[in-house]
N, C-alpha and C positions, 0 to 999 in steps of 0.2 A: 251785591253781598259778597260777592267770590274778590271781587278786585279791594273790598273793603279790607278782607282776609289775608289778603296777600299783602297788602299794606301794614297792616299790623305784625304779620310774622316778619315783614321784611325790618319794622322797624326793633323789632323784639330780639333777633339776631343781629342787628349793630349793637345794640345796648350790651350785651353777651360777651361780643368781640372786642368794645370800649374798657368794658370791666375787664377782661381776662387780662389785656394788653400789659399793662404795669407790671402784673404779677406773673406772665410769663417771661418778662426781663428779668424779673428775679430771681424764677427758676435758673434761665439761660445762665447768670451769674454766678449763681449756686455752682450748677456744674462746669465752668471753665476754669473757674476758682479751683477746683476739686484737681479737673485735670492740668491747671498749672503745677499742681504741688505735686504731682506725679513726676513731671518733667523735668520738675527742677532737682528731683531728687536724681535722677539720672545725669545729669548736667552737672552736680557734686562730684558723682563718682569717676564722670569724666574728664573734670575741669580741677582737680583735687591740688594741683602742684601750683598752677596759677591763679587761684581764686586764694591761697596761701598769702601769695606774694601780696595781692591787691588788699589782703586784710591788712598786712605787715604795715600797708604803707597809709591803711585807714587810720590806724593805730596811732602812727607818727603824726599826722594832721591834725593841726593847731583847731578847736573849737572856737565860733566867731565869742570875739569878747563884748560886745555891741548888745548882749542879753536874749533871751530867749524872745522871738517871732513868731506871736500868736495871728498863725494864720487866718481863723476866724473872723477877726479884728479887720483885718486889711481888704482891700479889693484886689482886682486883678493887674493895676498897676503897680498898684505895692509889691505883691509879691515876686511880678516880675522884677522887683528890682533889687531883692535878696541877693546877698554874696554868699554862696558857697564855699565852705572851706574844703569840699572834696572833689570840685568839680576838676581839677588839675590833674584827679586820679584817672576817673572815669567819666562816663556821661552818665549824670543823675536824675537823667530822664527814662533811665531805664532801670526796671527793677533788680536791688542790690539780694532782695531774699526773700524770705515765706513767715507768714505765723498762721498758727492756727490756736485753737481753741476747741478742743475736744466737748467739752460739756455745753456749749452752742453748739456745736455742727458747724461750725465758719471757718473758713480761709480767707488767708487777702494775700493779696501781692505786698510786699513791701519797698517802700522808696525812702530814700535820703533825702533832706529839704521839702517841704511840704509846703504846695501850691496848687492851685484849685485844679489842675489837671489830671493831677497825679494821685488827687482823693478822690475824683469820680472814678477811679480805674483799681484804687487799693488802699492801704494807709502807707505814711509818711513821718520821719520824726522830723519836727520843729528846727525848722535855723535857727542856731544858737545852742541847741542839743545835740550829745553826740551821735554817733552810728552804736546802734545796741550790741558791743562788741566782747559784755561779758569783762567789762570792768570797774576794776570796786572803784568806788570815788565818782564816777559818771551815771548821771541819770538821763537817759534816752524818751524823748517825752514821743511818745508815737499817736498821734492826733488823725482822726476818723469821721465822716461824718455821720449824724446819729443814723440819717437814711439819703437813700438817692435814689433818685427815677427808676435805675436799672436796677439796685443791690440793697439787701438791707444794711451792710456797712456796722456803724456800731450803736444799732438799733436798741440790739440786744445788753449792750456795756452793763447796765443796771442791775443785770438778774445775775452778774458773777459775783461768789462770796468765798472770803478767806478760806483759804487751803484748795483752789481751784486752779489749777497748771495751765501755762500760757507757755508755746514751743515757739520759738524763733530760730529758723536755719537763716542764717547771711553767709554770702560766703562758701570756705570751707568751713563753717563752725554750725554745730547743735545746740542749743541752749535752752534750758527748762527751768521757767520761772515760777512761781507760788504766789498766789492772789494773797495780800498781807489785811489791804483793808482800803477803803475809797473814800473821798471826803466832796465837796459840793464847794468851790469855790466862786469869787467874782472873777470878769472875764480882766480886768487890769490887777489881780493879785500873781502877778506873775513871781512875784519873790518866793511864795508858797512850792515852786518847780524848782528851784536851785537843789544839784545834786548834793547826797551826806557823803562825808570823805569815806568813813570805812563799807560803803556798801555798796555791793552788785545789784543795781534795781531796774527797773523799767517802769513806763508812767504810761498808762494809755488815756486818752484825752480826748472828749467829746460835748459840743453844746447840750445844756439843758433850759430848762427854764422856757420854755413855749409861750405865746409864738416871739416874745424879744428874743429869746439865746443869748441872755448874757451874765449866764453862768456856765461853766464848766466841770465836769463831774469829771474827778481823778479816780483812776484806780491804779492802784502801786502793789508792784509785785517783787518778789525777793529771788535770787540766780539758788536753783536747786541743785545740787552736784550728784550726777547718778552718769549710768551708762549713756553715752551720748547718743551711740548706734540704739538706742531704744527710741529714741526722741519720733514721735510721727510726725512727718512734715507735712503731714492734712490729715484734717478731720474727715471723715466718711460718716454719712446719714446714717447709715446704717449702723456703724458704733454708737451714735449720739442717740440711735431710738433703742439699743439696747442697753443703753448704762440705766442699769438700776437706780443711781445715784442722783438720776435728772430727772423730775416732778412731771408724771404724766398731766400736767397743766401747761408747763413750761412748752413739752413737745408738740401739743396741742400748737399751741401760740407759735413757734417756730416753723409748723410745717404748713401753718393756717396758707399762703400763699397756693404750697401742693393743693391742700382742699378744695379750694377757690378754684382753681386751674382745670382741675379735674370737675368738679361742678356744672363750670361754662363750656367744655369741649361735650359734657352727657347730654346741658341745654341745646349745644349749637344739634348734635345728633337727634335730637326728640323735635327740636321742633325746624328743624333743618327738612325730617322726613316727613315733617305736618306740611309746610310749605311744599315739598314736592309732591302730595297727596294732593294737596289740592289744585296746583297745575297742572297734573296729572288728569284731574277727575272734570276741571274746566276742557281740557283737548280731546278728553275722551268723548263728553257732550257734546262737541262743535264738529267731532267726524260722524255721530250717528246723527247728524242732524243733515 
């Protein structure tokens, strides 16, 4: 009976440890995300004269004329074989800036050219799109995966609604954009991405449509003009469970991972101590014997 017990708790605590697994990557991602945009913010204030120069010369880089490069679409050979228009600048394997999203609680890393590398690690705008550098006439399509093993990524895309601020530090530059309105496209309507001449916008771009993915859910934001030293370069949990303005349903759903996490560590402790009660109380009988 005792060895049956032991069996069952033992198999009771993998199950525990199975489940938490995913959603403690999650967390882990949560908070490196949080403390990149901390870092980087220091890395701005240090790097302020030559992070200048590197925009100047982002600026001047020709956008590829060959059309926009729906990552999605491609495999891993494909995209390995993207030409970069900035790659002459810098190495664009390493991240150019930050965005956040205060009303989600998200951060990501940000990368120029986007291939499946560089999306499990953050988001990416599209070759063929520019660098979101905060000019009118160019629309910077910054493309996400809905979820990933480690991060929920842009999970959440769906629940953002007009008049919702989207921050982008690249660079030496702040930028604070306004959720305008989103649409549901096909995965080959790529003509629907061509940037409008007079506007500062941004497109962020994620699979929908389960389990094909071949549709795309747009959402398009417009360049806000305010103090740029206000801009947050991460979102903090803690602001995201105090805004008023975010549907205690929503936060529910957001921190459901936290819940989860916390759950299986009270599991593994309860019956982590039932299992040693009962090892315990097997050796305690086999010495009075």
């Amino acid at each position: 009976m005792k060895k049956k017990q032991v069996i069952g708790l033992l198999i009771l605590l993998t199950g525990i440890i199975i489940l938490a697994t995913p959603f403690s990557f999650m967390l882990k991602d949560d908070w490196t995300q949080y403390k990149n945009g901390k870092a980087y913010q220091i890395y701005q204030s240090r790097q302020a004269s030559q992070l200048e120069k590197r925009r100047q010369a982002l600026e001047d880089a020709e956008v590829s004329s060959n059309g926009v490069q729906d990552i999605f679409r491609q495999d891993k050979t494909e995209a390995a074989k993207q030409i970069s228009p900035y790659s002459s600048i810098f190495d664009t394997n390493k991240m150019v800036g930050r965005m956040s999203i205060p009303v989600l609680g998200q951060n990501f890393d940000l990368y120029l050219d986007a291939d499946y590398e560089k999306l499990l690690k953050g988001v990416a705008t599209l070759v063929g799109t520019s660098a979101p550098l905060g000019i009118k006439g160019q629309r910077p399509i910054i493309a996400g995966h809905r979820i990933n093993y480690n991060g929920m990524s842009f999970y959440f895309l769906p629940s953002l609604k007009k008049g919702d601020r989207i921050y982008i530090s690249i660079l030496d530059q702040n930028l604070e954009y306004e959720v305008t309105d989103s649409q549901i496209i096909g995965e080959y309507e790529t003509e629907k991405l061509a940037p409008i001449s007079d506007k500062d916008m941004i497109t962020l771009m994620t699979c929908v449509n389960a389990p094909s993915y071949n549709q795309r859910l747009l959402v398009n934001a417009k360049r806000v003009t305010s103090n740029s030293s206000n801009h947050p370069t991460t979102a903090g949990l803690g602001e995201f469970i105090k805004n008023k303005k975010v549907p205690f349903s929503f936060k529910l759903q957001r921190l459901l991972p936290y819940l989860i996490v916390l759950i299986c560590l009270l599991g593994l402790l309860f019956f982590g101590r039932k299992l040693w009660q009962v090892l315990h109380s097997k050796s305690t009988k086999e010495d009075a014997r």
